[in-house]
NUGU-814806 format. One record per residue: residue number from 1; residue in three letters; y, x, z of N, C-alpha, C, O in turn. Coordinates in steps of 0.001 Angstrom, whole numbers, plus 500000, padded with zeros to 6 digits. Atoms other than C-alpha are relative to their C-alpha. Last residue first. Layout:
BEGIN
   num   residuo      n.v      n.u      n.w     ca.v     ca.u     ca.w      c.v      c.u      c.w      o.v      o.u      o.w
   NUM       ala        Y        X        Z        Y        X        Z        Y        X        Z        Y        X        Z
...
# end
This chain:
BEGIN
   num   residuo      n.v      n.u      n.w     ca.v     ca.u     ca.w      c.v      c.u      c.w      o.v      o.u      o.w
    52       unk   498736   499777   499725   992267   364164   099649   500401   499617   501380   501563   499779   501753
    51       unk   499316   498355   499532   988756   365016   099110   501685   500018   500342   502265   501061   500642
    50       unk   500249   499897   498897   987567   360840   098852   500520   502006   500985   500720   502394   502136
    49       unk   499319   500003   498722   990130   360917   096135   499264   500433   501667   499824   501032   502585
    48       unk   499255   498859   499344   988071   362328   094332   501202   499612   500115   502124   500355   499779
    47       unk   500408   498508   498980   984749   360363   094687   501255   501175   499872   501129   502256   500449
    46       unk   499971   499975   498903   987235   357021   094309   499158   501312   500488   499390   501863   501564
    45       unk   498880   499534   499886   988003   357759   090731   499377   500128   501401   498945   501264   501595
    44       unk   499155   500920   499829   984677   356909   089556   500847   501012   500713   500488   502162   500967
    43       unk   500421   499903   498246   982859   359516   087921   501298   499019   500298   502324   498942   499622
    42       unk   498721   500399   499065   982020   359184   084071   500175   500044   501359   499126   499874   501980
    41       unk   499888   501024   498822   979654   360971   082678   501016   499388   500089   502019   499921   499615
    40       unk   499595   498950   498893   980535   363016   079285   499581   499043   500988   499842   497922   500551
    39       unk   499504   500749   498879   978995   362458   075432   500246   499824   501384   499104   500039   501789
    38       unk   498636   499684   499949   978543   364959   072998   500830   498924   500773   502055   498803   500816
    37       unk   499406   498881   499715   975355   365556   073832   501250   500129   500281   501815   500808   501138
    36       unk   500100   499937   498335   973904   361866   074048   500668   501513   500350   501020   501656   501521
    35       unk   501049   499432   499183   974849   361627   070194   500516   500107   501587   501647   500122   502073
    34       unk   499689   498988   499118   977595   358647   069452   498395   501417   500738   497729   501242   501759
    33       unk   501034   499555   498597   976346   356135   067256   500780   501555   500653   500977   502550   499956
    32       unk   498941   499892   499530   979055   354842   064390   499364   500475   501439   500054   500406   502457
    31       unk   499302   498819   500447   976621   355663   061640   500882   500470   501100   501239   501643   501211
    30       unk   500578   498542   500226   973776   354122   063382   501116   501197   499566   501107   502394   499855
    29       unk   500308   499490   498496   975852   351190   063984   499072   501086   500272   499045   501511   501427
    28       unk   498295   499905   499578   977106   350257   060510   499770   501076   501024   500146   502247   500989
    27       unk   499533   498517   499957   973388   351169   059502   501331   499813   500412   501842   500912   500630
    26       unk   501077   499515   499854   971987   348103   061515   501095   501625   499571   501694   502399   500318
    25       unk   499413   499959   498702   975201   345997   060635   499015   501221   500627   499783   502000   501192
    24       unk   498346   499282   499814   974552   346370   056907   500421   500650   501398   500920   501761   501577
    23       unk   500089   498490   500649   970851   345885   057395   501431   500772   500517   501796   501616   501335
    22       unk   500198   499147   498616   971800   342919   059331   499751   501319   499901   500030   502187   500728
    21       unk   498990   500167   498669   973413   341395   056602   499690   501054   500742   500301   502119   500830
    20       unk   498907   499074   500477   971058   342591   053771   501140   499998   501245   501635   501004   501754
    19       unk   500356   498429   499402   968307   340608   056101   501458   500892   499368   502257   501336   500192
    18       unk   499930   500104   499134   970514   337277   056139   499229   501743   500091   499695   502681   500738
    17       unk   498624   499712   499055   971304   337408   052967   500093   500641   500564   500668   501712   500368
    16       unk   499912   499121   500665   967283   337658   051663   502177   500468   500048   502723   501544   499802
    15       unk   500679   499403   499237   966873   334926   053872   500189   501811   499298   500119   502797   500031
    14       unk   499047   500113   498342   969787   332861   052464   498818   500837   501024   499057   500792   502231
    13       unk   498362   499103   500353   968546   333881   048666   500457   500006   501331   501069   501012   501688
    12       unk   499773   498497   500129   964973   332982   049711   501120   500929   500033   501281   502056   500501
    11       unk   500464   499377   498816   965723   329454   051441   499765   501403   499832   500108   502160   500740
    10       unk   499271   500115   498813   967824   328592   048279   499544   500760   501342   500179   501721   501775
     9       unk   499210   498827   500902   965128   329391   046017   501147   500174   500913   501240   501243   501515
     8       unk   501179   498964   499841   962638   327366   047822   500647   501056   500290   500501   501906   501168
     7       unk   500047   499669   498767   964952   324542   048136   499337   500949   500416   499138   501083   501624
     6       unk   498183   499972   499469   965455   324395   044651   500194   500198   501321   501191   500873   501579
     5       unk   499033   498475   501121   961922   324672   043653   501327   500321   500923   501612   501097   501835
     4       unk   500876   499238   499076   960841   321658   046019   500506   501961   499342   501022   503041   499633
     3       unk   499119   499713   498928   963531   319747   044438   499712   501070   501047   500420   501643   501875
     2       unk   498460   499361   499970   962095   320724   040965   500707   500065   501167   501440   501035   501360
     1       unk   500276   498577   499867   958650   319416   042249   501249   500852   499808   501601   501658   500669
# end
């Protein structure tokens, strides 16, 4: 039963990692989000040249 323990405990701490991890990454990327306002199209080069 102890081994059964030990592997229990193990599987919690590495699941309980694994969310804090992604958490981390989760708000990393919320913080580093760009609103849709302040952000511009892009136009490919070729519609202006096509005026030259």
């Amino acid at each position: 039963m102890t081994a059964s323990n030990g592997d229990e405990s193990t599987s919690s701490r590495s699941e309980r990692m694994k969310e804090a991890a992604r958490r981390r990454i989760l708000d990393q990327a919320e913080a580093e989000r760009i609103p849709v306002e302040e952000t511009t199209r892009a136009v490919p080069d070729r519609r202006w040249r096509r005026g030259r």
